[in-house]
C-alpha positions in Angstrom: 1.1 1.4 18.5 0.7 0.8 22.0 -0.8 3.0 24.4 -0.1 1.2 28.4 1.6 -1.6 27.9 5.2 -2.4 28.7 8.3 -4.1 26.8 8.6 -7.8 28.7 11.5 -9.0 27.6 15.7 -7.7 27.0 16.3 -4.8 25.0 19.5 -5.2 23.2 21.4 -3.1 21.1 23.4 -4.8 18.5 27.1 -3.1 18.8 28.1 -1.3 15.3 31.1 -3.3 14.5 30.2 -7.4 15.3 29.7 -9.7 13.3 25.7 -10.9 13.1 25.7 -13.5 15.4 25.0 -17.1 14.2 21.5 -19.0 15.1 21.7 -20.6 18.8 20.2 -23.9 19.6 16.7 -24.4 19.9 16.2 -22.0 16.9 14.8 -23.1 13.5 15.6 -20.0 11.3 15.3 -19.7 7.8 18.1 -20.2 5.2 17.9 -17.7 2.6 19.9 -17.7 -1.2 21.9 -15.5 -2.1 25.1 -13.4 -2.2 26.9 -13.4 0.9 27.2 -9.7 2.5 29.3 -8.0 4.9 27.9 -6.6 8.7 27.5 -3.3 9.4 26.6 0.0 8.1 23.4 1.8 7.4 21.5 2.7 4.3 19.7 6.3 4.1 16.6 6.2 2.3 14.2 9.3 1.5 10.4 9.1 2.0 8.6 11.7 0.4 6.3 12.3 3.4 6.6 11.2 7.3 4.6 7.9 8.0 1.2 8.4 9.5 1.4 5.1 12.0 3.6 2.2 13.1 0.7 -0.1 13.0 0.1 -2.5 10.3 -3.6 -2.9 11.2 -4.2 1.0 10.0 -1.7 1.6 7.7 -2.6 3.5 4.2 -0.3 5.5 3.2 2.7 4.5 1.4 5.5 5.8 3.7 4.0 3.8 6.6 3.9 0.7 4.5 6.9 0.8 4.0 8.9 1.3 7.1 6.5 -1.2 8.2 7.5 -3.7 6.2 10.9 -3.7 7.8 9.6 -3.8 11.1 6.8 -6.6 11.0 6.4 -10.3 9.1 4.1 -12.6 8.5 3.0 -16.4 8.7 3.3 -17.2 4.4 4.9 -14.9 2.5 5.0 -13.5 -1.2 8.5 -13.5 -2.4 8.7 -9.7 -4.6 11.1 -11.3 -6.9 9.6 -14.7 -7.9 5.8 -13.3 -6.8 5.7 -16.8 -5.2 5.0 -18.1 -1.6 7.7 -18.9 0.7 7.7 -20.1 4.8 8.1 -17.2 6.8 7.5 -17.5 10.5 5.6 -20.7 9.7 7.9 -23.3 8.8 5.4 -25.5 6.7 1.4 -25.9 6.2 -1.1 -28.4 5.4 -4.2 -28.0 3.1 -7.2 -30.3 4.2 -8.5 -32.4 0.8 -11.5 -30.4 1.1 -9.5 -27.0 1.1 -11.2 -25.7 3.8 -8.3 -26.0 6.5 -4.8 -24.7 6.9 -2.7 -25.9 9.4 0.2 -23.7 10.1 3.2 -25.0 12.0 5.9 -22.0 13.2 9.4 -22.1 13.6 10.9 -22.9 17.1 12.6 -20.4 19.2 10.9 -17.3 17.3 11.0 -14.1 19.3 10.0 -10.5 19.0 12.4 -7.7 18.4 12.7 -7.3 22.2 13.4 -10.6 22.9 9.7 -11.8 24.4 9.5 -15.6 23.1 6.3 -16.2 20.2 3.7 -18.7 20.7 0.4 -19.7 19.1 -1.4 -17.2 21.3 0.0 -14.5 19.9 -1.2 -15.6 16.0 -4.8 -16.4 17.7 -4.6 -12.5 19.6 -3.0 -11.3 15.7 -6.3 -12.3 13.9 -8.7 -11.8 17.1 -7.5 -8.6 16.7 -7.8 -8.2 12.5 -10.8 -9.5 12.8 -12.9 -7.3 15.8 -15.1 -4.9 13.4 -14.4 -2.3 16.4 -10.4 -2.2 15.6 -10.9 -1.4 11.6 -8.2 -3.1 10.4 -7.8 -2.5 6.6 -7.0 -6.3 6.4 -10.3 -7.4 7.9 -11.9 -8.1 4.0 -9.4 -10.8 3.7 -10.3 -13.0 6.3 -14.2 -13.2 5.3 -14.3 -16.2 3.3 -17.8 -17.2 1.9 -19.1 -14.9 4.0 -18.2 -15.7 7.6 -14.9 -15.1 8.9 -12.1 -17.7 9.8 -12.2 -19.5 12.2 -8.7 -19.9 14.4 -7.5 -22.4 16.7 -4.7 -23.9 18.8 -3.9 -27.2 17.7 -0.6 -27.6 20.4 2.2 -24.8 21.0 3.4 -24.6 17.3 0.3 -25.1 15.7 -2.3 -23.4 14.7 -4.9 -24.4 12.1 -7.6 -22.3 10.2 -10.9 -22.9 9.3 -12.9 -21.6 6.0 -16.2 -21.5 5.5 -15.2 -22.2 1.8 -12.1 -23.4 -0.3 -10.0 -20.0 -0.8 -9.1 -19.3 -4.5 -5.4 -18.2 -4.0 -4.7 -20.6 -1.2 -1.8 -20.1 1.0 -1.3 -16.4 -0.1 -4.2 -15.4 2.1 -1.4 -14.8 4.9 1.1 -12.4 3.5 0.9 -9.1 4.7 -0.8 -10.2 7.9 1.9 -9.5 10.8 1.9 -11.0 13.7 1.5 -8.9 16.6 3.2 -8.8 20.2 0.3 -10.0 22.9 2.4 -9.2 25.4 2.7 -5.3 24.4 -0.4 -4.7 23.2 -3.2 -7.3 24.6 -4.1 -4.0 27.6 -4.5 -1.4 24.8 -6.8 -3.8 23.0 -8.8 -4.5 26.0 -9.4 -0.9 26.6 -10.5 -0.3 23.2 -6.8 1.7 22.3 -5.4 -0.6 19.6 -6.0 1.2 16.5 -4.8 4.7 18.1 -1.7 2.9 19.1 1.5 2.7 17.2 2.4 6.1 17.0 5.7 7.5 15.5 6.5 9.3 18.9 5.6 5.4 20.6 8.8 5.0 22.6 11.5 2.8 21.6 11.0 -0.1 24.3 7.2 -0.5 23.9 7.3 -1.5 20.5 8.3 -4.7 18.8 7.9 -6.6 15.6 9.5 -9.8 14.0 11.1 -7.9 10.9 14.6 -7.5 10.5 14.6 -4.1 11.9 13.0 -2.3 14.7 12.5 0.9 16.1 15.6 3.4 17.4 14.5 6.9 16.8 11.9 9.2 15.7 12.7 13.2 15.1 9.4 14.6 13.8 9.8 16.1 11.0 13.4 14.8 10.1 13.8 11.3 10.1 13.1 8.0 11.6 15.9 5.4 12.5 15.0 1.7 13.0 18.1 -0.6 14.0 19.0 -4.3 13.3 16.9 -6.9 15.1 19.5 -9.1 16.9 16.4 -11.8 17.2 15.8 -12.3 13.4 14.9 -15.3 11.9 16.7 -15.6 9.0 20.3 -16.4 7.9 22.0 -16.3 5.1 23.7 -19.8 3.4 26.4 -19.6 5.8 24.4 -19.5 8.5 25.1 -16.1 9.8 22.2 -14.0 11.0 20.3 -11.4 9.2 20.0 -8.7 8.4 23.3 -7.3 7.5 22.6 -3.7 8.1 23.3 -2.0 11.5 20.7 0.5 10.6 18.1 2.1 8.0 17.5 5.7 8.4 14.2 7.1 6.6 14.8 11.2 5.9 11.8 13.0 5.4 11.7 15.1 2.1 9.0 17.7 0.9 8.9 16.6 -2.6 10.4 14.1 -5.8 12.9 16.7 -6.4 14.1 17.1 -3.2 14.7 13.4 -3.2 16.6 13.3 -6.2 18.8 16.4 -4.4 19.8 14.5 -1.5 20.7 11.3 -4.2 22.8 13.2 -6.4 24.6 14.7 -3.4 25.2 11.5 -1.6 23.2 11.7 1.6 20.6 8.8 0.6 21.8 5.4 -0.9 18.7 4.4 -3.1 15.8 6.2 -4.6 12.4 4.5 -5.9 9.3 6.2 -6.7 10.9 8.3 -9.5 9.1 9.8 -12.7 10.4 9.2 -16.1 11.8 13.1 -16.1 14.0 12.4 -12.9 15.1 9.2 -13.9 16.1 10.6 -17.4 18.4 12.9 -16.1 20.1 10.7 -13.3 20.6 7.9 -15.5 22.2 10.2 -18.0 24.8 11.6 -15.0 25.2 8.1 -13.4 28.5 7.8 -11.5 28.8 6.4 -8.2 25.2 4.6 -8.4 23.0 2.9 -10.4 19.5 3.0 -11.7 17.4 0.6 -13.3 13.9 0.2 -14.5 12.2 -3.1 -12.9 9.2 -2.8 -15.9 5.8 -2.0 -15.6 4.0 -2.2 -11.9 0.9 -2.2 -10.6 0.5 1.0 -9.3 -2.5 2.9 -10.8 -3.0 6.5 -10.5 -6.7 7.5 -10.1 -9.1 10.5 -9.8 -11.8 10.2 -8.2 -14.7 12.5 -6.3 -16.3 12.2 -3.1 -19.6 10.0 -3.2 -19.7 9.5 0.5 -23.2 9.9 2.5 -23.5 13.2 3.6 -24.4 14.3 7.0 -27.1 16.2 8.3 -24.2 19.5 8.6 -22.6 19.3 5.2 -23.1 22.3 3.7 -25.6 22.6 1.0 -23.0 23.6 -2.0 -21.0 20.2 -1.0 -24.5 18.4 -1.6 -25.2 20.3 -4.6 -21.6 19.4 -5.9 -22.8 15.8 -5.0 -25.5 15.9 -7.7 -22.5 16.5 -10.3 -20.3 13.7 -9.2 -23.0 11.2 -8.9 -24.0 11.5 -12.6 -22.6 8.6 -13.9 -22.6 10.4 -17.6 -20.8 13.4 -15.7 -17.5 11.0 -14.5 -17.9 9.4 -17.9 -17.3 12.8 -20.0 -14.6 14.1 -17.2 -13.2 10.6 -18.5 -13.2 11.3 -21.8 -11.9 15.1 -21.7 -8.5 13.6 -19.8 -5.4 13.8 -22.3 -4.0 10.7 -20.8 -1.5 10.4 -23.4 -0.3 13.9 -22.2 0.6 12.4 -18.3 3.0 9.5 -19.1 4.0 6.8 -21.2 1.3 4.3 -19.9 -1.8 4.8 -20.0 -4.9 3.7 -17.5 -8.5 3.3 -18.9 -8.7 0.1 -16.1 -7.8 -0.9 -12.6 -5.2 -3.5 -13.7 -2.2 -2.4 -15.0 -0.1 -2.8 -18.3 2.2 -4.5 -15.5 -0.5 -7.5 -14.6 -0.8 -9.0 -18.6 -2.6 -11.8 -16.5 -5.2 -10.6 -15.2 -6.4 -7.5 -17.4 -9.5 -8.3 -19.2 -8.4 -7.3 -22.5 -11.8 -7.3 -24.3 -12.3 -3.9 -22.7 -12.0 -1.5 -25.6 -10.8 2.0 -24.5 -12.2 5.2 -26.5 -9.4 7.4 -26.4 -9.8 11.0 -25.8 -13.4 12.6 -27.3 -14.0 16.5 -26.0 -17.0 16.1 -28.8 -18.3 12.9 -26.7 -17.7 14.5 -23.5 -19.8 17.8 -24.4 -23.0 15.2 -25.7 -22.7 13.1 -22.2 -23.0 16.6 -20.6 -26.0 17.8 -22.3 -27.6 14.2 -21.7 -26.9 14.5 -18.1 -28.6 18.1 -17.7 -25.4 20.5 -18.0 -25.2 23.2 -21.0 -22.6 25.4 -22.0 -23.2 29.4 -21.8 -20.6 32.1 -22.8 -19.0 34.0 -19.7 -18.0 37.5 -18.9 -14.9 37.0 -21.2 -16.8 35.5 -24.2 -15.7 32.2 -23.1 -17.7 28.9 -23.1 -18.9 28.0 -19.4 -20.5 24.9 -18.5 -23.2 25.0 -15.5 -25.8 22.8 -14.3 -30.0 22.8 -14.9 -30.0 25.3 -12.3 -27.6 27.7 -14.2 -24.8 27.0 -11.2 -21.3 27.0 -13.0 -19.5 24.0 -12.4 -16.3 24.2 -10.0 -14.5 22.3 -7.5 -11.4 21.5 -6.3 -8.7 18.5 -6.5 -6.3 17.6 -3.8 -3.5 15.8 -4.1 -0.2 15.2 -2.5 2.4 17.8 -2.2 5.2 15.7 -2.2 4.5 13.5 -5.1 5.2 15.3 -8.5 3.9 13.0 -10.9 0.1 13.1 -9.2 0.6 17.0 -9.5 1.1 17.1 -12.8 -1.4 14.9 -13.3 -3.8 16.9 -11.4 -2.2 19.8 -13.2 -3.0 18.7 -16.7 -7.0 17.4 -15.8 -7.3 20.9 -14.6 -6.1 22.0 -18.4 -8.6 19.2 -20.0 -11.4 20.6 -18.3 -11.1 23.8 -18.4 -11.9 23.0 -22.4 -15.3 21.6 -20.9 -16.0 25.2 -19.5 -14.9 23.7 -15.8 -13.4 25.8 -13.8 -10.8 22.8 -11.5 -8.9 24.4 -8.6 -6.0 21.8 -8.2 -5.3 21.6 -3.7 -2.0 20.2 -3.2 -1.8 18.8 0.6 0.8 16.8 2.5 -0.1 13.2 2.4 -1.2 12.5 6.0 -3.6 15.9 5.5 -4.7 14.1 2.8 -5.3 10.6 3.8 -7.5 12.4 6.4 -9.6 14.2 4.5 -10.2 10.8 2.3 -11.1 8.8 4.8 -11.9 10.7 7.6 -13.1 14.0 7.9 -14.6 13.4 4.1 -13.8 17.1 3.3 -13.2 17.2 -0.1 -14.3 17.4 -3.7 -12.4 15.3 -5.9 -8.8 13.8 -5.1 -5.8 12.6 -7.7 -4.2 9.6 -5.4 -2.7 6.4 -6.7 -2.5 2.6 -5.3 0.4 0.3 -5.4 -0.7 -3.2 -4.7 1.5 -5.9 -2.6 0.6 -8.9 -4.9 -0.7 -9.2 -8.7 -3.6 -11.3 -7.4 -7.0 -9.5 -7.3 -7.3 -10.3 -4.0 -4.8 -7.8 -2.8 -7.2 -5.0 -3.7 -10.2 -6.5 -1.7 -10.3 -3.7 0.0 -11.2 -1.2 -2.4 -13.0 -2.9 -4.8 -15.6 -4.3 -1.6 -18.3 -1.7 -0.9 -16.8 -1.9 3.3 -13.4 -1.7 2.5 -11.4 1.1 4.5 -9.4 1.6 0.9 -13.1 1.9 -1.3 -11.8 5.8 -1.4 -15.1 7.5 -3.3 -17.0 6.2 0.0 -15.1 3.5 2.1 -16.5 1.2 4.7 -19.6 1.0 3.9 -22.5 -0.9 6.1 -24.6 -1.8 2.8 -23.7 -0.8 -0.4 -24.6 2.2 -1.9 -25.6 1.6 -5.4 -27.0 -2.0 -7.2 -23.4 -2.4 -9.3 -21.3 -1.7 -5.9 -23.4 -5.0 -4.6 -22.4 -6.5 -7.7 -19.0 -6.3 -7.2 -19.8 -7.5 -4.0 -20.8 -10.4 -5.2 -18.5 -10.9 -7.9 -15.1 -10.5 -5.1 -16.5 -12.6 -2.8 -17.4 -15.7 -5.7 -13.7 -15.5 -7.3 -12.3 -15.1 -3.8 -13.8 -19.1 -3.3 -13.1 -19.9 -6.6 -10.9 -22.4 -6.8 -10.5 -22.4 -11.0 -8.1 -19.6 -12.1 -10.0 -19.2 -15.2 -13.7 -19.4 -13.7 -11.7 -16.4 -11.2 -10.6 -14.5 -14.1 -14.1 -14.7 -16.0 -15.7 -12.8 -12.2 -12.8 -10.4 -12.3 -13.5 -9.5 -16.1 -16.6 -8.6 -15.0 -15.5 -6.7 -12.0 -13.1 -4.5 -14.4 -16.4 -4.1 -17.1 -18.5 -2.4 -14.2 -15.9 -0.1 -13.1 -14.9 1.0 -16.4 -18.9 1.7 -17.3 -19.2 3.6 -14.0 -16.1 5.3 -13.3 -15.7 5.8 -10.1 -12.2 5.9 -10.2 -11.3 7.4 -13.3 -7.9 5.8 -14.2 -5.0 8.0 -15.3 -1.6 6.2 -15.4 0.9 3.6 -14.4 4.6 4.5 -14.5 7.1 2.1 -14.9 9.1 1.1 -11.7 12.3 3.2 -11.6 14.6 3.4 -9.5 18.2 3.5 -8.3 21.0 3.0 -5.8 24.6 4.0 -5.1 26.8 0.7 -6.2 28.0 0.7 -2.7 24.9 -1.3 -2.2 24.8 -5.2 -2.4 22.0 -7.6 -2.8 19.9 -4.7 -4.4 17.2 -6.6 -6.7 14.7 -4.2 -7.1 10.8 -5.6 -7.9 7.5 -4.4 -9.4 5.6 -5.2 -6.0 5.9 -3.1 -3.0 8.2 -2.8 -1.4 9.8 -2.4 -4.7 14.0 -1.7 -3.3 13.3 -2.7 0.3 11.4 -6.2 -0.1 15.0 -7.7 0.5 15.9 -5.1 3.2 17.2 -8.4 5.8 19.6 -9.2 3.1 20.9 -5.3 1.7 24.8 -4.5 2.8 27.4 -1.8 2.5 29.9 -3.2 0.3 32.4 -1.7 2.4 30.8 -3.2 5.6 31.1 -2.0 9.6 33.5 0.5 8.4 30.0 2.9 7.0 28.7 2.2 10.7 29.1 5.5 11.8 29.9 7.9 9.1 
């Protein structure tokens, strides 16, 4: 994450075997509940592709999310378990009567993972930072309240208060998942422009720091990527001993689900997430040595969608004439339609919230069910017709007699999406389509997405970090960086994109949970009428670990078995140190 800058402070190395060491004086950590662990030891997790970045401002992807989760923290948090704030770095806040100001007061003698002291400065330089348009932080959305973004000032050396243009609907939980960020390390990249090419997985060990329970140790490309115990943690446990308990996390990189579930079985990682129903099935049926449990329903939702980004003056004509296709609202609408979601996995997605968020789902949406017969009469309205091919079977092509084809990417690694991907290829071909399915490695894919824009149509899920609707800002607002079919964009596209404009931004002021859900009912109506995500699934959240493993409480919001990470041990403590 950081491109010139250099690590100001002591960089200490917490020896395998101690004890964590209790708070000192001048510190005000944060006494957490729960079972007491042991020190020591490591836990080996698999990710099922390596991270794209360190930096929580550019983050997609969910192996980077992750591993940044047990580097970073933030000001208010939103406990996975309970799905309920908590004081994180900030101690304790204050909501003007009016609602438009929160004044934040952090803990004393908070430092970063390489021992540089925190101040107020660095939470002004944090959001001066997410909010400069030039750095494109994915978090940006969040912070434009009623249309102008907060304001943020020093009140003394602990304080800080915020300023809204308008009363924010969900209050408090407008800081989780908003780290705070070193000044010190990277203030000279951000002055020379650097800050969102920074953070790196080859960034060096000593020019990096965070104030998560962990922080960076090594990086093998291609292998693995080791963060160690921060020794400056903020939290203890009831008997005051610092956290976390772990020496050490180790993220392997894996190619795929079943190569996870390998290294499980075998004893080389110590807790698996992110399974499908298949794999879970059969580990649960061998368990031994760990266990696995299923958390219930999450709010993940698997998606395909196609590319309906502005084309440039160089994009080859055929992309542009494929354009004409996926712009057809009747055309997503019958690809809709033709999908055997039943087929894919035991829940089924017609909406973007999930059989896991009862609360917010509109339920007055009523969801056809699969129709080929509707499917073929939304293709004739919308210009396509069927003619036979050189086999004698039925081919679908456009008014100008051009079959229709294209390809779907998604990820390599993840099993689930390919057999997703697999099966729409199947459905279609029923429509005369002809769907070439492009599995990629996830970082090649999160380029083409939001990058380089080379691409058809894409299979991709979303997990989201909180059941409010305001975690998904950013892809449900025409200029969010996560708005996939065409992200970050300067004016919206279409009339209904504005509209759900309009609609996030009035239920993100709203202070009236049911005026809020009334604007997000709405919200979900559009999207289901336009499709432009077509929504596929949403698995259950399954996962296990080896019963070695204390304090493992695993959640329905990312990150679903690492949320508690400070708090995780080795049952048999320091004696796992080095094995």
């Amino acid at each position: 994450m950081i491109a010139a800058a250099i690590c100001i402070g002591v960089f200490f190395v917490c020896p395998a075997k101690s004890f964590p060491a209790q708070a000192n004086a001048g510190e005000e950590p944060l006494r957490v509940a729960g079972e007491v662990g042991k020190p020591g030891g490591r836990i080996v997790v698999a990710l099922r592709a390596e991270p794209k970045t360190l930096n929580p401002l550019t983050a997609a992807d969910g192996p980077s999310r992750e591993v940044i989760s047990a580097m970073q923290a933030d000001l208010v948090h939103i406990n996975r378990a309970s799905q309920l704030t908590e004081p994180a770095l900030a101690k304790s806040w204050k909501v003007s009567a009016d609602g438009l100001q929160y004044t934040l007061t952090l803990r004393h003698g908070l430092k970063f993972s390489d021992g540089h002291p925190v101040d107020v400065e660095d939470v002004l330089f944090t959001f001066r930072v997410y909010l400069d348009e030039a750095v494109h932080a994915t978090q940006r959305d969040l912070l434009i309240v009623g249309g102008k973004p907060i304001v943020v000032s020093r009140v003394d050396a602990e304080t800080v208060k915020f300023t809204l243009a308008k009363p924010y609907g969900v209050g408090e939980r407008l800081f989780d998942g908003l780290a705070i960020l070193p000044r010190h390390l990277l203030g000279a990249a951000y002055k020379e422009g650097k800050l969102a090419q920074s953070g790196g997985l080859g960034t060096a060990a000593i020019q990096w720091a965070g104030l998560g329970a962990f922080r960076l140790k090594e990086y093998v490309a291609g292998q693995r990527l080791v963060l160690e115990r921060n020794p400056y943690y903020w939290k203890t446990d009831e008997q005051d001993n610092r956290l976390p308990y772990l020496d050490e996390i180790v993220f392997l990189f894996v190619p795929s689900a079943d190569a996870q579930v390998l290294r499980f079985e075998s004893g080389e990682t110590d807790i698996i997430s992110r399974l499908g129903a298949e794999n879970f099935s059969v580990l649960s049926r061998q368990a031994r040595d760990y266990t696995m449990a299923d958390a219930g329903p999450g709010l993940e939702y698997n998606f395909l969608f196609f590319n309906l980004n502005e084309l440039g003056e160089k994009a080859p004509a055929e992309m542009a004439h494929k354009q004409s296709w996926f712009r057809s609202e009747k055309f997503r609408q019958a690809i809709s339609l033709a999908i055997d979601r039943e087929a894919m996995v035991r829940l089924a997605l017609w909406g973007p919230v999930t059989p896991g968020n009862r609360r917010w789902a509109n339920a007055a949406i009523s969801y056809p069910g699969r129709s080929l017969a509707k499917s073929r009469r939304l293709l004739a309205e919308a210009g396509f017709r069927f003619v036979s091919g050189e086999n004698g079977e039925q081919k679908l092509v456009d008014a100008d007699g051009k079959a229709v084809e294209f390809s779907v990417i998604t990820s390599s690694s993840n099993a689930d999406r390919a057999k997703m991907a697999a099966l729409i290829q199947e459905d279609l071909k029923q429509l005369g389509m002809r769907v070439q399915v492009v599995p990629l490695e996830l970082r090649s894919l999160i380029d083409r997405v939001t990058q380089t824009k080379e691409y058809d149509a894409c299979v991709l899920g979303i997990a989201s970090f909180d059941a409010d609707p305001n975690a998904d800002l950013n892809v449900w607002l025409s200029s969010g960086g996560m708005h996939l079919w065409n992200p970050a964009q300067k004016q919206p596209a279409t009339d209904w994109e504005a509209e759900i404009d309009r609609l996030m931004e009035q239920q993100l002021i709203a202070t009236n949970t049911a005026q809020r859900k009334k604007l997000y009912d709405r919200v979900q109506d559009i999207l289901t009428e336009r499709q432009p995500m077509i929504f596929l699934a949403s698995p259950d959240i399954l996962v296990g670990a080896k019963k070695t493993i204390g304090n493992f409480h695993p959640a329905v919001l990312e990150p679903y078995v690492l949320w508690n990470v400070d708090q995780l041990y080795q049952r048999n403590g320091a004696e796992n140190a080095r094995r």
